[in-house]
C-alpha positions, 0 to 999 in steps of 0.5 A, a space after each residue: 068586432 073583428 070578422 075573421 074567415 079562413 079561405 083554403 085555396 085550392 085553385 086546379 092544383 093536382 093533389 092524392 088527397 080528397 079536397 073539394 075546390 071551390 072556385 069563384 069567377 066574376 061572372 062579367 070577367 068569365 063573359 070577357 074570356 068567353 068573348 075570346 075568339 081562337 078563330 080570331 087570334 088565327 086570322 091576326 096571325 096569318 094576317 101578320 105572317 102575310 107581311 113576310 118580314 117584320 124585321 126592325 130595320 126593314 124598309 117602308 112599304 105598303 104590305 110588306 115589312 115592320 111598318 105595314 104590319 105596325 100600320 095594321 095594328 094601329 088600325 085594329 086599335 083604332 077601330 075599337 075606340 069608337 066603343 070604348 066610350 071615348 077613354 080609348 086612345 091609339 098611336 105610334 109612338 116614335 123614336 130613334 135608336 143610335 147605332 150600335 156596330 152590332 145589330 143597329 149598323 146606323 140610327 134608325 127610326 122605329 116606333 111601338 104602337 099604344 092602345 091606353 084605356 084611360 082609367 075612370 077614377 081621377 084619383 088612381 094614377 096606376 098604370 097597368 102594362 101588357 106587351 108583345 113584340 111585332 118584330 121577326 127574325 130569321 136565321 141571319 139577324 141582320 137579313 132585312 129581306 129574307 122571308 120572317 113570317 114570324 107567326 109565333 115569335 112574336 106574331 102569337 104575343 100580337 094578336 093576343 094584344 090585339 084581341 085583348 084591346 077588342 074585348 076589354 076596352 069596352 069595359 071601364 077600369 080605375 086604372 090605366 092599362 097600356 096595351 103595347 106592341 113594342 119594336 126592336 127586340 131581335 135588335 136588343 130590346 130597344 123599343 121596350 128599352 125606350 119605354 122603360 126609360 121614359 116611363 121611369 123618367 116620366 115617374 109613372 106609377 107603372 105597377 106591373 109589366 106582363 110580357 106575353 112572347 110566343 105564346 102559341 105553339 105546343 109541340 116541341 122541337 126534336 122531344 116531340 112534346 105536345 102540350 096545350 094545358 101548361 104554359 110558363 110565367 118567368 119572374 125574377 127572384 133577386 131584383 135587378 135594380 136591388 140596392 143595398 139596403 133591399 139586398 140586406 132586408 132580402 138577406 134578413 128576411 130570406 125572401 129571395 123567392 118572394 119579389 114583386 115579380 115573382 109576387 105577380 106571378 103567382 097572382 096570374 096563376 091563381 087567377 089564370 087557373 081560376 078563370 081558365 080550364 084545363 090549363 095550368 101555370 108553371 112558375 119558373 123561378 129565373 127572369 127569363 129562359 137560360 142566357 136570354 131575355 125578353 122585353 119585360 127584361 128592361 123594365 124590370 132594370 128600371 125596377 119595375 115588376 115585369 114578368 115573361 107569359 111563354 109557351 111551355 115547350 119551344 119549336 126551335 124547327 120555327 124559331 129563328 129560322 130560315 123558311 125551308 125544307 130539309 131532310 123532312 123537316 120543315 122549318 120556318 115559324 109558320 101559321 100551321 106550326 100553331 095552336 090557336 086554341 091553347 092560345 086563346 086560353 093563354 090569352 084568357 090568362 092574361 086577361 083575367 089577371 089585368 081585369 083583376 089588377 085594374 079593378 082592384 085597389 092598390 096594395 096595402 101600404 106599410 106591411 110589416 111583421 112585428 119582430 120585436 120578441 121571440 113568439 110561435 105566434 106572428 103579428 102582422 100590422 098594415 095600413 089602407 092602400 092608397 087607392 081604392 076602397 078595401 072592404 078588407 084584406 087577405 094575409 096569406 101563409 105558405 109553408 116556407 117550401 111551398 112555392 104558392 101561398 096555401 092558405 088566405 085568412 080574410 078580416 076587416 082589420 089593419 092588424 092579425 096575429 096568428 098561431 103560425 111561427 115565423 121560423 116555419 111560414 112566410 107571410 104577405 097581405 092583399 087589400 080586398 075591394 068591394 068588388 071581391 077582387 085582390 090586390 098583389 100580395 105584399 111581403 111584409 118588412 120587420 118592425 123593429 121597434 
């Protein structure tokens, strides 16, 4: 007998009329968040501010520069494998970047620092991928020796990936998740360059990329905003390696809005919100802010979905700049210019959604919407994820001029049909594990025949 039960989302969203919100936490996920330390974010920042410059082309040294400050990350990680059971493991990845004539003037060594937390299931191979970048800038992008405290940018995105590894690998997930501190994004992101190419050529079932990249500052240069209960998550629309045949079933489908990146996003809001107070997550519809990109950029080149986690409104006074005072103003992206305390429910964010993903099955597989007549009602028809144990599935409906999906009927069943037209709602389908936890939500494709 089919078990049908309509859920109304309504997670921390602002509304004029009187809905009760009702929200459900994992109490062990809820325990995690409360474990993270907003003193201790502080002390990693400082601590990595301490190295002066993190510069990709600074030279070797014991305290100060990129290798000293990768060193320290690794030790961080390394002292955490002990209570991981054995599943964590640590390294610096190394690898040579050519010179470009731009920003690499000779071929360099660099290296990203890796904490993997080994799935316990032998038969799920996803592989799940939060970042940050351990690289500084000052003003002049090739000044290898100047001072480049770098503490939000990206000295904030380090200590939450640092925090994150203490916390979470203690605990065992099905699938892997890759706790990464690239190198070279200021030079053009190379270290997540590399890594989206190998792990493209090494064929990983790479399911999503969350690119965390200043996260900690909420006061904003020259408007004076200050805002700790907002933070942006960036995803693409159209897919930078769309081919021709996904560019003609978006055009046929009209779901540019509706990518796996922008898929995640709105995962991450809805369960961000769910699990952290008094912040909300602001989609923004573009890959990355106007004209620039970040480190999720390559991965998602490869066609991996990859979003950007950024503070809501940027400093530019300590962004990019040479440490100094000048006419009142100080600049230079120091400790004192943070907020340690919106940074750690950023960091929250982050590790409600991973913990989810990890623990959840895969997406349904083969989600489609039945076509083949003119109907106000809608068929939808799915198969079991390839991984994982689904007690049963979620379609989700939105509006067509709803950003977020509204509304979540649950069954137990591969097909639904449903007095909603496909002319006025998009549609998509999450697997449910036993657990509770949801998968992302898959668009369907139209079933012709």
């Amino acid at each position: 007998m089919r078990k049908l039960l309509p859920i109304f989302v309504y997670f921390i969203v602002a509304s004029l009329s009187a809905q009760t919100q009702i929200v459900n936490r994992d109490s062990e996920i809820e325990k995690m968040i409360s474990e993270i330390s907003a003193s201790s974010l502080e002390q990693y920042v400082r601590d990595l501010a301490g190295f002066k410059t993190r510069h990709t082309l600074s030279q070797k040294s014991e305290d100060r520069g990129i290798f000293a400050s990768q060193n320290y990350v690794l030790k961080h990680f390394k002292s955490f494998e002990k209570e991981a059971g054995g599943r964590l493991s640590s390294e610096i990845d190394f690898f040579t970047i050519q010179a470009d004539n731009r920003r690499v003037p000779t071929d360099s060594e660099l290296g990203n620092v890796i904490a993997t937390l080994k799935g316990t299931d032998p038969n799920d191979d996803r592989i799940f991928i939060i970042m940050a970048h351990i690289d500084s800038r000052a003003l002049d992008i090739m000044d290898t020796e100047i001072d480049a405290p770098g503490a939000n940018d990206d000295g904030s995105g380090v200590a939450a990936i640092i925090e994150l590894v203490k916390i979470m690998s203690k605990k065992s997930y099905p699938a892997t998740i890759k706790f990464v501190v690239v190198s070279g994004e200021e030079q053009g992101l190379k270290g997540a360059e590399y890594l989206a190419k190998k792990a493209k050529a090494e064929n990983w079932s790479l399911v999503a990329t969350l690119n965390n990249d200043m996260i900690g500052n909420s006061r904003s240069s020259q408007t004076d905003i200050s805002d700790n209960t907002r933070v942006r998550i960036f995803s693409e629309g159209i897919p930078m390696a769309e081919t021709d045949q996904m560019a003609a079933i978006r055009r046929y489908t009209n779901s540019e809005n509706d990518s796996k990146s922008r898929q995640l996003a709105r995962f991450m809001k809805e369960i961000g919100e769910r699990y952290v107070d008094q912040i909300e997550v602001k989609l923004i519809y573009r890959n990355d802010r106007f004209l620039r990109g970040g480190d999720h950029t390559p991965f998602a080149r490869e066609g991996f979905t990859a979003i950007r986690v950024c503070e809501m409104n940027e400093n530019y006074y300590a962004q990019h700049e040479n440490v100094r005072e000048e006419e009142g103003i100080q600049y230079g992206d120091l400790p004192e210019f943070m907020d340690f305390e919106y940074m750690r429910k950023i960091t929250g964010i982050n590790l409600a959604s991973l913990a989810y993903l990890a623990s959840s099955p895969s997406e349904p597989q083969m989600v489609g919407i039945d076509v083949r007549r003119l109907s106000n009602t809608s068929t939808l028809r799915w198969d079991a994820p390839k991984t994982g144990k689904a007690k049963g599935y979620y379609v989700l409906i939105r509006e067509t001029s709803d950003p977020m999906w509204t509304k979540k009927i649950f069954t137990e069943e591969n097909t639904l049909t449903i007095p909603y037209s496909k002319d006025n709602y998009f549609f998509a389908v999450q697997a449910v594990g036993e657990n509770g936890h949801e998968s992302l939500a898959v668009f369907p494709q139209p079933i012709t025949r």
